[in-house]
Each structure stands twice: as C-alpha cells, then as structure tokens.
FIDREN-29204 format. One line per 10 residues: number of its first residue (from 0); their letters; for each residue x negated, y, z of N, C-alpha, C. Coordinates in steps of 0.1 Angstrom, whole numbers. Atoms other than C-alpha are relative to their C-alpha. Layout:
BEGIN
NUM) a) X/Y/Z/X/Y/Z/X/Y/Z | ...
This chain:
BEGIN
0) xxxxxxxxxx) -13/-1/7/-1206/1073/981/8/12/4 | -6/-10/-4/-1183/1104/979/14/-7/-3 | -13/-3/0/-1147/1103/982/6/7/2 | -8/-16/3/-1121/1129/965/9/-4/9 | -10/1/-7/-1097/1129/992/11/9/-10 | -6/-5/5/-1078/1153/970/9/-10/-10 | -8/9/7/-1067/1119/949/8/-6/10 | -10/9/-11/-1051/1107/982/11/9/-1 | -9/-13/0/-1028/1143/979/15/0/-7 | -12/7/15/-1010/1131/947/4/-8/2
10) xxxxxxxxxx) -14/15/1/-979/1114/944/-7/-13/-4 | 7/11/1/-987/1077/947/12/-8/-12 | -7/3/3/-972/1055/927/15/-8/2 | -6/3/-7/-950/1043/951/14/10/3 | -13/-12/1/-929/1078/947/-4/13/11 | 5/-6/-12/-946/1092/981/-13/10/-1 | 9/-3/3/-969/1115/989/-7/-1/15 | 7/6/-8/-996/1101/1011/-6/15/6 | 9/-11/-11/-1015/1128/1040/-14/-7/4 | 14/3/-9/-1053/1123/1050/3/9/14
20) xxxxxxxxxx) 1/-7/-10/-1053/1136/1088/-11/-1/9 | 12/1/-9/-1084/1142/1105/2/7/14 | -1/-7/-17/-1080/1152/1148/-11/3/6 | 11/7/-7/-1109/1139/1159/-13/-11/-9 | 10/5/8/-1145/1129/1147/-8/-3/15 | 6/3/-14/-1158/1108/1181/-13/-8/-5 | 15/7/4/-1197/1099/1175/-6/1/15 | 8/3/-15/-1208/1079/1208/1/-12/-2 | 0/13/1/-1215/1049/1218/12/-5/8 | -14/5/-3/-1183/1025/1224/14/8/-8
30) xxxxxxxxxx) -14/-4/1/-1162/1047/1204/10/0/-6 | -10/7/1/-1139/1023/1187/6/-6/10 | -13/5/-13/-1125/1014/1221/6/13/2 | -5/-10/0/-1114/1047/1221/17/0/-6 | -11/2/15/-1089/1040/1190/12/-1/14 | -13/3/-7/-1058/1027/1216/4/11/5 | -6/-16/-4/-1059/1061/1230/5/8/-7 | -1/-7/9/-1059/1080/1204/12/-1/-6 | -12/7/3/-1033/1059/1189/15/4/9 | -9/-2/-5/-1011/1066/1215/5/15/4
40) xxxxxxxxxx) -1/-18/-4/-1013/1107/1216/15/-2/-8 | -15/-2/6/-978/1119/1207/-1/3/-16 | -2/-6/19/-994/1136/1170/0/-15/-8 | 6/7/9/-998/1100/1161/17/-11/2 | -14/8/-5/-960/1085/1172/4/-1/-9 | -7/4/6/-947/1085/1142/-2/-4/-16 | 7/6/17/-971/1070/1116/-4/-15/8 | -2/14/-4/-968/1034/1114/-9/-7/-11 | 12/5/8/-995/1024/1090/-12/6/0 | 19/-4/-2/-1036/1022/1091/-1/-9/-9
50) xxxxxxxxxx) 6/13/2/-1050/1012/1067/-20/9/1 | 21/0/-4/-1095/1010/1072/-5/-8/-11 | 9/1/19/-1114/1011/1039/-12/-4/9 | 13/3/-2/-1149/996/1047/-9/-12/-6 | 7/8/8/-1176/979/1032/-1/-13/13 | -2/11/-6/-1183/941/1044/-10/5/16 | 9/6/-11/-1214/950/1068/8/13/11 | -8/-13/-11/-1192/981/1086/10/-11/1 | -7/11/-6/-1166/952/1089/1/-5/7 | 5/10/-11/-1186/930/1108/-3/9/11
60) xxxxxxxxxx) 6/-7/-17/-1203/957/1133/14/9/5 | -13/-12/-6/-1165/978/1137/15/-5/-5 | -17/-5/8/-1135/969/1115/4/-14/7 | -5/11/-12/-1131/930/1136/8/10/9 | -6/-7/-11/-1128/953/1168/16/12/-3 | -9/-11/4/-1106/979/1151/11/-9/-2 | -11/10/3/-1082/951/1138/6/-5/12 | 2/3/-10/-1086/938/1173/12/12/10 | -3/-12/-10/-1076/973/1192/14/7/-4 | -15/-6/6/-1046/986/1171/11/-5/5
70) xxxxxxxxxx) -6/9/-3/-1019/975/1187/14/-2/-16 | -4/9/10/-1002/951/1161/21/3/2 | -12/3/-5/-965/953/1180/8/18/-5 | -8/-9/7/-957/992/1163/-9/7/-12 | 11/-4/11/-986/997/1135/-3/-14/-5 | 5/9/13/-990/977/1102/-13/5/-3 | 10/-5/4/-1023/977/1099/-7/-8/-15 | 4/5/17/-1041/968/1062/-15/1/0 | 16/-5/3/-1080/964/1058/-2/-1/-12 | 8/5/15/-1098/967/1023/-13/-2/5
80) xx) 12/2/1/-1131/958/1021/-2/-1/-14 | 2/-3/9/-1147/968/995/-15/-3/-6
C-alpha cells in the first residue's frame, strides 16, 4: 500500500492544517520501547495527539504495546485499524 502524505498537508476539514513529522526511523529489535523516550525529547513537547494507523496483525505484534507505552496522562492517543 502507498500513502500520499501530501493529502495529510491540506487543510482538514476541521479548519487546521495537519504536519507529518518524521525525526527518527529506529529498525532494531525492542524498538517500540523506545517510543517513551522519544516522546519525551523537547521537539515533541508540544504535540498532544498520536494517532497509529495499522492494520489488525501490526496491532497485535506492536500497536497493544504502543497504546501501552504513550504515556496517557499528556497525549490523546487514537488508533485506527484498518
């Protein structure tokens, strides 16, 4: 599957205009326990929504844990499954 990030760019309907931000691409093993860190760098202080697109069987093997590791107490987080 390809996804235009360039439709995420455009005004939403909502009035806003949403950002894709990529910092970091971590390919290791364990490295959704990573997320809390990351989460906490200063570039990320002042975005208060995640949301994590994933199909059902990336759900099961990562997006539990990710749900899990976000801390809940200053990020709304939202999953789709798709």
């Amino acid at each position: 599957m390809k996804v235009d990030v360039n439709k995420f760019l455009k005004p939403c309907s909502c009035g806003r205009k949403h950002e894709i931000i990529v910092d970091d691409i971590i390919i290791e093993s364990g490295a959704v326990s990573r997320l809390p860190e990351i989460l906490a760098r200063d570039a990320y202080k002042n975005f208060q929504n995640i949301v994590m697109i994933c199909d059902e069987n990336t759900y099961e093997a990562a997006g539990k844990t990710v749900e899990r590791l976000v801390p809940r107490n200053h990020i709304n987080n939202c999953t789709t499954i798709f």
